[in-house]
Backbone as a chain_set.jsonl record, in Angstrom:
{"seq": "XXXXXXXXXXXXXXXXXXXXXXXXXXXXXXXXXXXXXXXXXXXXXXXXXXXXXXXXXXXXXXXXXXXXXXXXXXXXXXXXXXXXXXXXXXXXXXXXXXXXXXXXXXXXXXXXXXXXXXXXXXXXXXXXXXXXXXXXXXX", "coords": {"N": [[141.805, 162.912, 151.134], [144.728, 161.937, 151.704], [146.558, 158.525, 152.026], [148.75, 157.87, 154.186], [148.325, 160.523, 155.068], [146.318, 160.055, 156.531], [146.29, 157.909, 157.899], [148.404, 159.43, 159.931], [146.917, 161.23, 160.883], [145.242, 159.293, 162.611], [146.578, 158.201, 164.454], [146.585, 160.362, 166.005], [148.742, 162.075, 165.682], [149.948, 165.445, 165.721], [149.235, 167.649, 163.358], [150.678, 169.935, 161.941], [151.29, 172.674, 159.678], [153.714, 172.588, 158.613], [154.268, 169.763, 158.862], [152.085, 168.239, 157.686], [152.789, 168.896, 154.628], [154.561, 167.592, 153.906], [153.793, 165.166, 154.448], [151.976, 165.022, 152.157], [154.097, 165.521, 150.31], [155.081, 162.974, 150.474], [153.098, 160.982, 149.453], [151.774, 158.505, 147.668], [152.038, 156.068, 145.004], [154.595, 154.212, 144.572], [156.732, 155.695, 145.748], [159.586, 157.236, 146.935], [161.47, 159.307, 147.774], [164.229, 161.336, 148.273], [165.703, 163.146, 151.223], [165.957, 165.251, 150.7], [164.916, 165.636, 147.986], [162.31, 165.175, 148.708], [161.973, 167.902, 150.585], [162.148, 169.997, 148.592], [160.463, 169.817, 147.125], [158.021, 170.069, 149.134], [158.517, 172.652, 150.105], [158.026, 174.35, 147.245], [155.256, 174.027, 148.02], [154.942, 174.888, 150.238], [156.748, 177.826, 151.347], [158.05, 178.554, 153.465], [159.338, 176.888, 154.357], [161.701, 174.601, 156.279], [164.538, 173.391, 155.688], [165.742, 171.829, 157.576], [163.228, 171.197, 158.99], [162.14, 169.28, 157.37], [163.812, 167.455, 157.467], [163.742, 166.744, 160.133], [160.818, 166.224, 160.289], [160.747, 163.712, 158.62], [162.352, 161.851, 160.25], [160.781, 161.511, 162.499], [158.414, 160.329, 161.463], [159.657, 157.911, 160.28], [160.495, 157.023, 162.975], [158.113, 156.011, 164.373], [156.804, 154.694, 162.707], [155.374, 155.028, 160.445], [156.832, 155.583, 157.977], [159.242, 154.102, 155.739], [162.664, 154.068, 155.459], [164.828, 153.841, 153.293], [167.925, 152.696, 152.16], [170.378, 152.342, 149.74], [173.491, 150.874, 148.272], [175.192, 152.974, 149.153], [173.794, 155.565, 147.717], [171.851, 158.042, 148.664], [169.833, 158.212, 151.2], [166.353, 157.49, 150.823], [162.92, 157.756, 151.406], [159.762, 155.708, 152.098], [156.576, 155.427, 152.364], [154.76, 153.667, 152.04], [154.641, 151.802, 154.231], [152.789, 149.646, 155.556], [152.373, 147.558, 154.442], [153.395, 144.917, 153.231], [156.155, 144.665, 151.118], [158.725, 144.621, 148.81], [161.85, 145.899, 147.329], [162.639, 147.286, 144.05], [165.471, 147.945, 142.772], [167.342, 150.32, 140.548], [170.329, 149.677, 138.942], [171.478, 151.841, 137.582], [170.919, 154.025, 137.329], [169.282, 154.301, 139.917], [166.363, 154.273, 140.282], [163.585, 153.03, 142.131], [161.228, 150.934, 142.845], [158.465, 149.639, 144.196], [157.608, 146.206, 145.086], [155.734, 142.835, 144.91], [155.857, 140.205, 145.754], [154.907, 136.895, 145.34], [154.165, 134.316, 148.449], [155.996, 133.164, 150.787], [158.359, 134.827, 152.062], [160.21, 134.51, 154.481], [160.32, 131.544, 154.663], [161.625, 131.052, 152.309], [164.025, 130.72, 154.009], [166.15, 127.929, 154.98], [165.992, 126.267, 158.391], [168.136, 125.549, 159.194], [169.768, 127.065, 158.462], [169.057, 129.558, 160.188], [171.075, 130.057, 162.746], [169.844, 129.866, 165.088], [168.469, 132.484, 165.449], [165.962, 134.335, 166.385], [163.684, 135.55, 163.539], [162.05, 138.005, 162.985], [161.762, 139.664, 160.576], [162.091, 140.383, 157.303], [163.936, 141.373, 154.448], [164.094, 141.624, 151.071], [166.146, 142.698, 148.419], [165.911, 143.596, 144.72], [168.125, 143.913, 142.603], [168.99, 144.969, 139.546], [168.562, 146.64, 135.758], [166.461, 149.365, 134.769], [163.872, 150.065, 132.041], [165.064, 152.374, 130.987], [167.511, 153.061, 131.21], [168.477, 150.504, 130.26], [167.969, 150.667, 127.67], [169.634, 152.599, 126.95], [171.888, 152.081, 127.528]], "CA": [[142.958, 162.906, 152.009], [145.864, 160.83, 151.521], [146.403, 157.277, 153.039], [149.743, 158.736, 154.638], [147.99, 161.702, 156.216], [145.231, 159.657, 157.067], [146.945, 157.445, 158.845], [149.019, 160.03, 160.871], [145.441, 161.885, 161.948], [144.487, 157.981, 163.497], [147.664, 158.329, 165.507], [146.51, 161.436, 166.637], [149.738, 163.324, 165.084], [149.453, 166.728, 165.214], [149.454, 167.798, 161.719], [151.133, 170.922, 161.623], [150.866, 173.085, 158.017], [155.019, 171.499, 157.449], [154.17, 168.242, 158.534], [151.093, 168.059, 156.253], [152.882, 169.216, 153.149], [155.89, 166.854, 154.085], [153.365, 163.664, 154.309], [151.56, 165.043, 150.864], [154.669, 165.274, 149.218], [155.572, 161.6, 149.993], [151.924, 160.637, 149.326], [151.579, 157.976, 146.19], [152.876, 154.103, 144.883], [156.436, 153.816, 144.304], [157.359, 156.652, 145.889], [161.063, 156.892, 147.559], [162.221, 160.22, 147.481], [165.531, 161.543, 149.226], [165.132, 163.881, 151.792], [166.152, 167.188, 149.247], [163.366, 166.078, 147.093], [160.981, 166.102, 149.878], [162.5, 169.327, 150.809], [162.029, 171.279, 147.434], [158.697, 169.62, 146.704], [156.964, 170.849, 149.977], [159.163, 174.679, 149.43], [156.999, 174.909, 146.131], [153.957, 174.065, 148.345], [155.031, 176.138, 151.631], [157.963, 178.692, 150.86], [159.123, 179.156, 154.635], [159.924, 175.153, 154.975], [163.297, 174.545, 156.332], [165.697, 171.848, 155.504], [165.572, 171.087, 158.999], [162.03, 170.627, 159.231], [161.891, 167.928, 156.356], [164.248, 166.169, 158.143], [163.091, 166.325, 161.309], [159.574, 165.639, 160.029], [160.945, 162.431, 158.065], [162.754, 161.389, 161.203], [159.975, 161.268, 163.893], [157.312, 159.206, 161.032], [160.04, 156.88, 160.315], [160.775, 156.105, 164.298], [156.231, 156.296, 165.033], [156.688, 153.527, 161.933], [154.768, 155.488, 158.97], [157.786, 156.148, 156.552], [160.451, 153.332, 155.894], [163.906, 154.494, 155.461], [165.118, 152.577, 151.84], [169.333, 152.792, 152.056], [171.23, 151.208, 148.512], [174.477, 150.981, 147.883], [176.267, 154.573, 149.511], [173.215, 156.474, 147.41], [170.973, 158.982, 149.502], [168.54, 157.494, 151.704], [165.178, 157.494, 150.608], [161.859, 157.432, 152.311], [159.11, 155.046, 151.157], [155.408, 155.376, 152.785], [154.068, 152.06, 151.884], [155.214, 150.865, 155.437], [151.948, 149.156, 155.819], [151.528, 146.42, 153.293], [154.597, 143.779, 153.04], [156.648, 144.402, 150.093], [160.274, 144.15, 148.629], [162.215, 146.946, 146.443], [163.39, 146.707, 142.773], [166.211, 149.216, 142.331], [168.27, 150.171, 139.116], [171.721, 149.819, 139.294], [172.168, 152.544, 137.001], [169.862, 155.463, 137.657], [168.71, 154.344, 141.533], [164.841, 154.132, 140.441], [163.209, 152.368, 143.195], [160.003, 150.09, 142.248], [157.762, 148.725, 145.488], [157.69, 145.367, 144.41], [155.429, 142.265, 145.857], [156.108, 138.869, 145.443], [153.847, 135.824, 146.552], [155.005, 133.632, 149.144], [156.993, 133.829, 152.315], [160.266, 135.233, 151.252], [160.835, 133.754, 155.234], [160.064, 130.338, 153.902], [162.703, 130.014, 151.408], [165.391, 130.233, 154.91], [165.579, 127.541, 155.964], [165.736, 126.398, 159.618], [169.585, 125.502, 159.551], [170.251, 128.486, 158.061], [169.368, 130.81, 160.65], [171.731, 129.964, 163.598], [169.246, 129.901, 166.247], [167.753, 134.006, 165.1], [164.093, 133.696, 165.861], [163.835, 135.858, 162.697], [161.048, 138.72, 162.899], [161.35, 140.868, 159.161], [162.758, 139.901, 155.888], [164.065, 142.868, 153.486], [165.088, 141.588, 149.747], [166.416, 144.15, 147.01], [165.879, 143.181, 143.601], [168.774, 144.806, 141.648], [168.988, 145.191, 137.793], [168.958, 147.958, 135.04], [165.068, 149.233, 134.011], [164.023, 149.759, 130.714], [165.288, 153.515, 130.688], [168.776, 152.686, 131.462], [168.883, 149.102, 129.33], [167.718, 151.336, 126.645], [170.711, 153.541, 126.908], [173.804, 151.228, 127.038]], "C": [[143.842, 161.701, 151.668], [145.818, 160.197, 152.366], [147.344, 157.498, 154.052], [149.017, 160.118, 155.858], [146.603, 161.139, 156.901], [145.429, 158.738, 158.511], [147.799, 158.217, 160.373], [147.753, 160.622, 161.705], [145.41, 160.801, 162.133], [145.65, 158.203, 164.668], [147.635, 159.48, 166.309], [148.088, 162.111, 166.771], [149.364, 164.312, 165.539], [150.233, 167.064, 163.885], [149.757, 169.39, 161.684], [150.925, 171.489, 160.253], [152.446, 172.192, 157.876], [154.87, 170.41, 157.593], [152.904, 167.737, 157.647], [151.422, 168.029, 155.066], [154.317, 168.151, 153.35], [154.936, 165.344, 153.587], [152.625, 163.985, 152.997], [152.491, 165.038, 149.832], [154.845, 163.638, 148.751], [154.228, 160.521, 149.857], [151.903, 159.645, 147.429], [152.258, 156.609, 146.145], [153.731, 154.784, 144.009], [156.942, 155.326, 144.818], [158.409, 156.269, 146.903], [161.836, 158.042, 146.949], [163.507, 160.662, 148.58], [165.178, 162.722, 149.934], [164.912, 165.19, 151.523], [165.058, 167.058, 148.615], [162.404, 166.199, 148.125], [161.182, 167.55, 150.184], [162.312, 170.152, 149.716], [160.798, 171.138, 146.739], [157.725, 170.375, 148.054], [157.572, 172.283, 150.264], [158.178, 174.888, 148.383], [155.471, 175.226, 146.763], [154.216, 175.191, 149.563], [156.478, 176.669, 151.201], [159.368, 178.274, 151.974], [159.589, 177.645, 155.417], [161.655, 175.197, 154.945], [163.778, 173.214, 155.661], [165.488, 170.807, 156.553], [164.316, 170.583, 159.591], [161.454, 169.654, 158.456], [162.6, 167.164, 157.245], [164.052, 165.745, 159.123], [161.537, 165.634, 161.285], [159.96, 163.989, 159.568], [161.454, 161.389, 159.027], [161.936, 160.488, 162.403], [158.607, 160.162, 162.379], [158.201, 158.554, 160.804], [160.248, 156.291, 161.551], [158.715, 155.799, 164.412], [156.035, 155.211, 163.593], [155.729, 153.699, 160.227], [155.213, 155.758, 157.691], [158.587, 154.707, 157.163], [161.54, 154.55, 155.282], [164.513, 153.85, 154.736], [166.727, 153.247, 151.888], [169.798, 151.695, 150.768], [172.304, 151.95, 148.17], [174.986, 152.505, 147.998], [174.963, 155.327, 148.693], [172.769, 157.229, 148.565], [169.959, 158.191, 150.43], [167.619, 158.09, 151.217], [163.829, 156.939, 151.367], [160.386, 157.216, 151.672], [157.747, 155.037, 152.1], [154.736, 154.218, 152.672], [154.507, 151.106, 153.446], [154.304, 150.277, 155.982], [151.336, 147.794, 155.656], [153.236, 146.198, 152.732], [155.344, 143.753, 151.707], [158.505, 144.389, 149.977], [160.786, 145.421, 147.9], [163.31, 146.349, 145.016], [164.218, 147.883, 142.575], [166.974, 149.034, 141.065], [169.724, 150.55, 139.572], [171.982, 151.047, 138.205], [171.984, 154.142, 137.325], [169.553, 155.733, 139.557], [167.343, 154.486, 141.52], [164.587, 153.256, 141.299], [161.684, 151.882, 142.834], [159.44, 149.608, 143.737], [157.706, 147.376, 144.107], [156.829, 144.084, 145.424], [155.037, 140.896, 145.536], [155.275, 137.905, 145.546], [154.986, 135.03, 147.116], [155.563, 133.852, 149.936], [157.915, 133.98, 152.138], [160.921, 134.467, 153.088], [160.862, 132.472, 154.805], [161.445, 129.719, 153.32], [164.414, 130.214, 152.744], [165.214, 129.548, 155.779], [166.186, 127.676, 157.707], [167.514, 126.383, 159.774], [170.462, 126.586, 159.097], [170.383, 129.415, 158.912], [169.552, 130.971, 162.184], [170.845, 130.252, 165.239], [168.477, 131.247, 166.159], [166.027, 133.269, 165.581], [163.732, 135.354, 164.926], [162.222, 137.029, 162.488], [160.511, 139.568, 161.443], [162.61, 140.149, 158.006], [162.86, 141.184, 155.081], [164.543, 141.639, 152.767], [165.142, 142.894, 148.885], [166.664, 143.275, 145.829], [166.982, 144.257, 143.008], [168.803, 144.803, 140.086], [169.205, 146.226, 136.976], [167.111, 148.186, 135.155], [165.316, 149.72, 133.058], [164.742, 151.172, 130.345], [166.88, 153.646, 130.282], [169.255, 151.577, 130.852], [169.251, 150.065, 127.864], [169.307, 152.297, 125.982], [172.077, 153.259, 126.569], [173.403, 150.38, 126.003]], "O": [[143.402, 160.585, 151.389], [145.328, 160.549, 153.44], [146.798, 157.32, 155.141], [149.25, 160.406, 157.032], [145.95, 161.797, 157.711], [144.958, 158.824, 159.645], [147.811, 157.741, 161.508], [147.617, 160.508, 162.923], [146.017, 160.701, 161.067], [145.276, 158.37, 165.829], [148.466, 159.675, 167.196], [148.518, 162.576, 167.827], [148.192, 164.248, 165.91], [151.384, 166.834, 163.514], [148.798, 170.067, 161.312], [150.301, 170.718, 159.524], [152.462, 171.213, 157.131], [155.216, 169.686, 156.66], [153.018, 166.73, 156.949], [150.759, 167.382, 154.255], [155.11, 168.315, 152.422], [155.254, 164.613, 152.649], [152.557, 162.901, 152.417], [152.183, 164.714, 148.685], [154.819, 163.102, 147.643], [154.376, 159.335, 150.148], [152.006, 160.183, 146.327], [152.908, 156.125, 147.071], [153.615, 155.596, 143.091], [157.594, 156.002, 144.022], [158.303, 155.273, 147.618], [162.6, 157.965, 145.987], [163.531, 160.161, 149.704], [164.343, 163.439, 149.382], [164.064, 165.997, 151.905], [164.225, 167.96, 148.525], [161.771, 167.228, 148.36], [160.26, 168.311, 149.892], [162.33, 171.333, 150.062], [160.212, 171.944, 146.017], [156.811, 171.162, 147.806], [156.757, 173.064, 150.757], [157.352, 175.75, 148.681], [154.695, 176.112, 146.404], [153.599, 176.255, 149.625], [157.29, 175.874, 150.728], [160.553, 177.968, 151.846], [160.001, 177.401, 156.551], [162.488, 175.578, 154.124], [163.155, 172.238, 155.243], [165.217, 169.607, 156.543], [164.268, 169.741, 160.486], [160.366, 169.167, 158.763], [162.047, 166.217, 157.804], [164.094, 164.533, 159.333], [161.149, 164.751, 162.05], [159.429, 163.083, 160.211], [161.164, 160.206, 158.846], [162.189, 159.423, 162.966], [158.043, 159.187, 162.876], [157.686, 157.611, 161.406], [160.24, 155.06, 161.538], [158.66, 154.603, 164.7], [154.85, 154.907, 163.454], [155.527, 152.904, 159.309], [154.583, 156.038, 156.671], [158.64, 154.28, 158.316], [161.235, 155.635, 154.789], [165.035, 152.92, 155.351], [166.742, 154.449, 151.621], [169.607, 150.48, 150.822], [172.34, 153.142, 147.863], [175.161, 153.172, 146.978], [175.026, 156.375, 149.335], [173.422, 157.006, 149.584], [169.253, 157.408, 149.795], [167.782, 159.299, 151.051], [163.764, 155.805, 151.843], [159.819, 158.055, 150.973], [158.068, 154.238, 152.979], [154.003, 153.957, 153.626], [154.615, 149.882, 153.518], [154.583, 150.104, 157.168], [150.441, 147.158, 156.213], [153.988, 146.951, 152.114], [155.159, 142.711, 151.078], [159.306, 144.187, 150.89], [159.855, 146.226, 147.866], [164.213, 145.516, 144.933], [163.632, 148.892, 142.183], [167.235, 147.942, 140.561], [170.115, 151.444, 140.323], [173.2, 151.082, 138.031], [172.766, 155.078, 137.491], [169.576, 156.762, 140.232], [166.846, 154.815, 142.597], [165.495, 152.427, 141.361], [160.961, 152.817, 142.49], [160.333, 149.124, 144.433], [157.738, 147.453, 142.879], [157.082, 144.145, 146.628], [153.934, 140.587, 145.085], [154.441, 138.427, 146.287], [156.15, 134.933, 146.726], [155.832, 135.05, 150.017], [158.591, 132.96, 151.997], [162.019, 133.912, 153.037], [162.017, 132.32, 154.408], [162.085, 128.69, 153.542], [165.563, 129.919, 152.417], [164.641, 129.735, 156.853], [166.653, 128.693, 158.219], [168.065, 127.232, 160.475], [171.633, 126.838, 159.381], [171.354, 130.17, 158.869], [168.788, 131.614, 162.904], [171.322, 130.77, 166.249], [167.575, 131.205, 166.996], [165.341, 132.292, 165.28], [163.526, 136.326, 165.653], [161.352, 136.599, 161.73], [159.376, 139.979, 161.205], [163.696, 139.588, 158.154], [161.926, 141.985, 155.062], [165.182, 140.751, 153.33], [164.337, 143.819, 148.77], [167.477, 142.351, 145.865], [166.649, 145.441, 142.971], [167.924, 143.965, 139.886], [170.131, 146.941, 137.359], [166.455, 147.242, 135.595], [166.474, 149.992, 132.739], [165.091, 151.15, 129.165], [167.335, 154.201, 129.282], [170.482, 151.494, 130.808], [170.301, 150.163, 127.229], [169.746, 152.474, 124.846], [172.954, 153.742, 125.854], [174.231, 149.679, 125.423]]}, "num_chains": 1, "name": "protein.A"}
């Protein structure tokens, strides 16, 4: 069983057959697919999956905290399962590949105290931007 669907059975989910094939599609490291690819990956696995039931499925585990919700630059949103274990994202400015990425150190750390106008400061997001090698390769 996947860590993803494993997790949702502890929450006592109900695991429906579309919400099963919704949390197996986005099941795996580095994954961050847009909500169409979830949508045409769990169609291959269940036929009679709507549109509307990917998104509604992707909706209710990102609010219940099991999917993040990865937004860059006007692309598609993408939805990243690793919402468990503290990491950062490496995207390509050319393509939009998306890398989990995980640093050492307190990425709060390096702000400091006069920096952050009185915030008492609960979550840190960075985005690593760049090309990868697919896209270096190319230009």
């Amino acid at each position: 069983m996947s860590d993803l669907l494993e997790r949702l059975r502890e929450r006592g989910w109900r695991l429906t057959a579309q919400r099963r094939v919704v949390a197996e599609v986005l099941d795996g490291d580095h994954v961050h697919l847009t909500a169409d690819e979830v949508h045409a990956r769990a169609a291959r696995r269940l036929p009679e999956i709507s549109r509307a039931t990917v998104y509604n499925t992707l909706g209710e585990m990102v609010s219940i905290g099991e999917v993040i919700e990865v937004a860059t630059d006007g692309r598609a949103k993408r939805y990243d399962p690793n919402a468990h274990r503290a990491h950062q994202h490496l995207v390509c400015a050319g393509c939009g590949t998306i890398r989990d990425v995980h640093p050492t150190g307190d990425p709060l750390a390096a702000l400091p105290d006069t920096e952050r106008f009185g915030f008492a400061v609960s979550a840190v997001e960075v985005t690593y931007r760049g090309l990868c090698p697919d896209c270096r390769s190319a230009g």
